[in-house]
N, C-alpha and C positions, 0 to 999 in steps of 0.2 A: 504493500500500500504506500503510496508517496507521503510524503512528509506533508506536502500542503494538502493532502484529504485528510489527513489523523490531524491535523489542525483543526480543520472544516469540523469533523464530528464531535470533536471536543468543545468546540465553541458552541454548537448548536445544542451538546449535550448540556453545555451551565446553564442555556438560556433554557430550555426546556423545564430542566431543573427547579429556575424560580420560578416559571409561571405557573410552575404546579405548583407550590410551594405557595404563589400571591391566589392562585383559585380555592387553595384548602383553606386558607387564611380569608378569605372573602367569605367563603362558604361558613365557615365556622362563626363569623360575628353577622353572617345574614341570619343565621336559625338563631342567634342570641337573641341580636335585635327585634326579630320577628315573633319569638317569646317572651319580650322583654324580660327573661329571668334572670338577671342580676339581680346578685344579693343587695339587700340592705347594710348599708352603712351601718346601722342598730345591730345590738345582739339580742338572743330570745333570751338568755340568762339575765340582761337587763334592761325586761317588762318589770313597766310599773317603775323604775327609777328615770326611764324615756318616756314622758307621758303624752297618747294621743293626746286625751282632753282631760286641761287638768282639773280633777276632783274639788267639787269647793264642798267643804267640811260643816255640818251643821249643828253644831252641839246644842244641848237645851240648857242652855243659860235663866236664870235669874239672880236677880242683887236685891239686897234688905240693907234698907239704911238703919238703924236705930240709935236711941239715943243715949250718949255715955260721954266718954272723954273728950276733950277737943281736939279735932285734926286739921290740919295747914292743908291737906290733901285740895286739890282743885279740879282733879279729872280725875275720868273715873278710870283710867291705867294708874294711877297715886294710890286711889281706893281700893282698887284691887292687888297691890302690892304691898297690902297692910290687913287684908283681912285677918282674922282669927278665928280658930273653930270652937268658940264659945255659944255657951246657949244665949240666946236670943233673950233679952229684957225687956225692953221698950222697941218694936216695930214701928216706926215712922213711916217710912215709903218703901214701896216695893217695884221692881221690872221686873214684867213676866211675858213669856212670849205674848205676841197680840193674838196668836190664832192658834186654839186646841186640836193638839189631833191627838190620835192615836200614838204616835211614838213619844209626846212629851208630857201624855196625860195625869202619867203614873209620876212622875217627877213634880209636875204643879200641884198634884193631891199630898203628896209625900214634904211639899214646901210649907203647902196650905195645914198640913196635920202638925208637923212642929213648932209654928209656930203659935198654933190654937193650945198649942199643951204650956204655954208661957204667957199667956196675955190675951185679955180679952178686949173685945171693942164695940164703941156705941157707934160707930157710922164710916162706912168705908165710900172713897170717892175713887172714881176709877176711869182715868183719862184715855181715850182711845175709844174703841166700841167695844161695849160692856156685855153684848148679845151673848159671847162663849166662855166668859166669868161669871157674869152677875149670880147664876144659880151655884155654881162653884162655891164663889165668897159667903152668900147667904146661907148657905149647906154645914161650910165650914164653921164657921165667924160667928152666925147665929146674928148678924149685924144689918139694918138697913142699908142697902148699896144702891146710889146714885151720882148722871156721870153727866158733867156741862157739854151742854152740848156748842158744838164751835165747829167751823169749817174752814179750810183755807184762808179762807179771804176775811175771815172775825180773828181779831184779839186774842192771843192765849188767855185765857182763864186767870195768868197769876197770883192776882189777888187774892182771888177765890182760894185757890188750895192752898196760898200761904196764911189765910185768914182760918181754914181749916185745919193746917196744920196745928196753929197755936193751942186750937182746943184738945183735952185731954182726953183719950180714950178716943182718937180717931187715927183711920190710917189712910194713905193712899197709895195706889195702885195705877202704874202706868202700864199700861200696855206696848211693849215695843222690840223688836230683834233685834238683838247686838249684831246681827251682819246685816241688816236690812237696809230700807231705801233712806231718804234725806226724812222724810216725816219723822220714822223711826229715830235717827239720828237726833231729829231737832225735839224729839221729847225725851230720850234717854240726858243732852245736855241741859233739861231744863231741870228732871232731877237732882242731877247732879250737880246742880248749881241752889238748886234749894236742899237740898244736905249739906251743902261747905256752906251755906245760909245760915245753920243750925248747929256747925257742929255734929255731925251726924257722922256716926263711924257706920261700914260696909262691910257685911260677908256675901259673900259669893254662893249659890247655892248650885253643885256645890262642887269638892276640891279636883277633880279629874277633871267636869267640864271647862272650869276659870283655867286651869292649864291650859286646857286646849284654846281655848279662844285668844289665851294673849301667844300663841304659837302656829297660827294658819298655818304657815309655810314648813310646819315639822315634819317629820316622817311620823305617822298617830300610830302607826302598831308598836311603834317605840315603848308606847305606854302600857300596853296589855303584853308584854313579854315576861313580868313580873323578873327584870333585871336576870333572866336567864340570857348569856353568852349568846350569839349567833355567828359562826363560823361562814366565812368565806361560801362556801359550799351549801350551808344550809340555805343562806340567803338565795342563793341562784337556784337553790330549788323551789323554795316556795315562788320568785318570778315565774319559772317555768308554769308552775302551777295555775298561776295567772294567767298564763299565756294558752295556756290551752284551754283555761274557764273560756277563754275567749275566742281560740278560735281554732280548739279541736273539732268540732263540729265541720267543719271548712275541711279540715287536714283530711278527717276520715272522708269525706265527700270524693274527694281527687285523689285518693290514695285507694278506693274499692273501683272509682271508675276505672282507673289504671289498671289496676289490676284482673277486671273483669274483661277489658281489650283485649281480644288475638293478637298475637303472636305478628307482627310482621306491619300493621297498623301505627300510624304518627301517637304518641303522646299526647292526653289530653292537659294544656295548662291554663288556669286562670289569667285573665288579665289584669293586671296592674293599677288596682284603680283604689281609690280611697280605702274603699274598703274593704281590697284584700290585699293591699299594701305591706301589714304587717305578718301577713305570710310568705314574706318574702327575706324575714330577718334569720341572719346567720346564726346557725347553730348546728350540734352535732346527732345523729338519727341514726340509730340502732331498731332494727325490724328483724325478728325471727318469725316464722313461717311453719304451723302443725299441719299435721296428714292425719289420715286414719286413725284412729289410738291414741291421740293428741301426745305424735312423733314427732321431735322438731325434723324437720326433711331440709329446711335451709333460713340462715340467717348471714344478713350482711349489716354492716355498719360504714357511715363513710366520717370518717375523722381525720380530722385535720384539711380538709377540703376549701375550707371557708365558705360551702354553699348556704345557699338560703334554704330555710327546710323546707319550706313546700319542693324546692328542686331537689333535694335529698328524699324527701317524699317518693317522688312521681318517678324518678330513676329508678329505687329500688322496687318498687311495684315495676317497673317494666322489665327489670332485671328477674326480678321470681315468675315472673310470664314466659319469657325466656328458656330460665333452667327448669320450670316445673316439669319434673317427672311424677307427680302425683295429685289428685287433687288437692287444695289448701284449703282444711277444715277450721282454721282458726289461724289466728296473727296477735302480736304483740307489737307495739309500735312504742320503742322509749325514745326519749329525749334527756342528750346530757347534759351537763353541768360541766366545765369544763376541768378538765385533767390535771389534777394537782399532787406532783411529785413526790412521793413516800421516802424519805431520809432514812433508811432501815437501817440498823445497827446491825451488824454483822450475826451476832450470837440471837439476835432476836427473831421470834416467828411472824410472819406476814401478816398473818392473822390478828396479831396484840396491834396493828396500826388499822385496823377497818373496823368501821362503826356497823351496824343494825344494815342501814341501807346503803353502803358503800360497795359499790361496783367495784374491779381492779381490771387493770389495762397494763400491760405488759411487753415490753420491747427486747428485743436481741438482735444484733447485724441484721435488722431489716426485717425480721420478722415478727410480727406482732400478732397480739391475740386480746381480745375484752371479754369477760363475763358479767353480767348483771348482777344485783345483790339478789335477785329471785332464784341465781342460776348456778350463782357458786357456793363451793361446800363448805359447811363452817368448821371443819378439824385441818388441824394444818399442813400433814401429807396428802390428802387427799383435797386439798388444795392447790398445792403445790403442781402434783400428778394432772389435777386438768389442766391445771395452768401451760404446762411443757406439752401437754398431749395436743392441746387447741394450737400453740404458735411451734408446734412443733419443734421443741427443743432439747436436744438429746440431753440422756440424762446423765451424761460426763459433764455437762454447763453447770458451774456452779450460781448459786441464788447472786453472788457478788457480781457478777458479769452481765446481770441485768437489771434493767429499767423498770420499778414498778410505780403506778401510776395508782389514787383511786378515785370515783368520782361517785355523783349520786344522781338519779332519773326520776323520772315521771314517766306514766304509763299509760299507753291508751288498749285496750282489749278488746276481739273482738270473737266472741264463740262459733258465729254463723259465716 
């Protein structure tokens, strides 16, 4: 062959080369594009610390002014940074939501009962509309209750209820939500300006809710944890669990339809849209797969991939359609928590570093293997033994020449 033809083939062979090479590459971000499934920037480990829509908090607040020592206090963040949880003497003025319902009933009866057990009263006035108290107050109080009537565009009452205040054995009652609108607002500050009028000290009814209200912006499960620890892992578990309240529903949806497709058929994927946007946040998807007997026949997991689940989803359903060799009488569908490296002392067993629901993940020159806490054994040879059997690793490897990992899930199931 001449020198200048083994030229000619060679050249035509580079170019060929990249334009196959620019058409797998076109192709590849056409079917991206065209499923829009790129992951989310978000992870599903942390839902709920990335908020769609953020939660406004509504606690059932009331304040009791009554009368006792004098305070400088001028707002009611003073008043409320000075309560105490003493019994109640002199009731002066009270805020209480303006509207009864059901969730803050037992709290206004529970208000209305301690302070009936310390003082009694000849006439309560009660500013806002009276319609969802009045029988309340007179029930409790035993008291004639009546309420000035005024509208926008009249005069605040003040005189009136400062002129009522003075008498003994009256009380008043406003009506109004510590988060509500400007009304709300401009009667909680008229209180609160006829208490520092008087002298009037504040308790808060009562000490969980005043927390929370001077803390919107908090984390509130903070409060009901009863100062138990929460661990890295725990926390990305309970999200997950979140995540799925929300929008396991959706997962299994696209994850049976896939799976119930033939063999040979495009993948079905959602579209991109508000709201199923957050099925597209990165995380890690563990799915086994039962037969007859409830036999596992096949399980895959894809870690370390950085997919979005629902695409971790809809792969492995099209992956078990694929290898089924049997029908698939039942599925597990977990979600993980991400992989957090086990410092193991040498002399110690595997086992003394995994909790209750602690998974372990396992690595050697490239071979890896994960078991669920559902899946693995809780004695430590036979532990051990699946562990080397699943990532296949002879049993000349000692435990020091590998990577152990462990992590925790949530779980979706399905029998049919």
């Amino acid at each position: 062959m001449l020198q200048t033809t083994r030229r000619k083939l060679k050249k035509w062979s580079i170019r060929l080369f990249w334009f196959v090479a620019a058409v797998l590459v076109a192709w590849v971000n056409y079917n991206r594009f065209y499923h829009n499934n790129f992951a989310n920037y978000e992870k599903a480990v942390d839902y709920g610390r990335v908020r769609e829509d953020k939660e406004v908090i509504r606690p059932v607040i009331a304040a009791v002014f009554y009368q006792n020592e004098q305070t400088k206090s001028k707002t009611l963040s003073g008043y409320l940074s000075r309560w105490k949880a003493n019994n109640l003497k002199n009731p002066k003025i009270l805020i209480v939501p303006k509207i009864v319902t059901g969730g803050n009933l037992m709290e206004i009866l529970k208000l209305y009962h301690d302070i009936k057990q310390s003082t009694t009263f000849k006439s309560v006035m009660f500013i806002g509309n009276p319609d969802a108290h009045k029988h309340l107050l007179e029930h409790n109080f035993g008291a004639k209750v009546y309420s000035p009537k005024f509208s926008d565009k009249d005069i605040f009452p003040e005189q009136d209820i400062d002129e009522f205040l003075r008498q003994k054995g009256n009380l008043v009652v406003f009506g109004a939500d510590f988060y509500g609108d400007d009304k709300d607002n401009f009667l909680i500050d008229e209180a609160v300006y006829l208490a520092q009028k008087y002298a009037y000290k504040v308790r808060v009814f009562d000490e969980v809710d005043t927390q929370l209200a001077q803390a919107l912006e908090d984390n509130y499960a903070s409060w009901f944890e009863n100062g138990n620890e929460v661990n890295e892992l725990q926390r990305q578990k309970k999200n997950l669990q979140e995540y799925l309240n929300h929008y396991g529903r959706d997962i299994l949806q696209y994850f049976t339809m896939n799976l119930e497709l033939a063999d040979g058929n495009d993948a079905i994927w959602p579209d991109k849209t508000p709201e199923t946007y957050r099925l597209f946040d990165r995380g890690t998807v563990y799915i086994r797969f039962f037969g007859n007997g409830n036999k596992e026949v096949f399980s895959r997991a894809k870690i370390g991939k950085n997919k979005g689940i629902i695409v971790a989803i809809v792969e492995l359903a099209r992956k078990a359609v694929a290898k089924k060799i049997q029908p698939i009488t039942a599925y597990k569908i977990y979600l993980l928590t991400e992989l957090e490296k086990i410092e193991k002392d040498i002399n110690s067993p595997l086992i003394n570093y995994l909790e209750t629901d602690d998974g372990v993940y396992v690595q050697y020159k490239g071979r890896s293997a994960l078991m669920a806490a559902d899946e693995r054994p809780d004695e430590e040879t036979a532990l051990m033994a699946a562990i080397r059997g699943r990532a296949k690793i002879p049993e000349d490897v000692a435990a020091t020449q590998m990577e152990f990992y462990r992590f925790k899930t949530v779980e979706m199931e399905n029998e049919n």
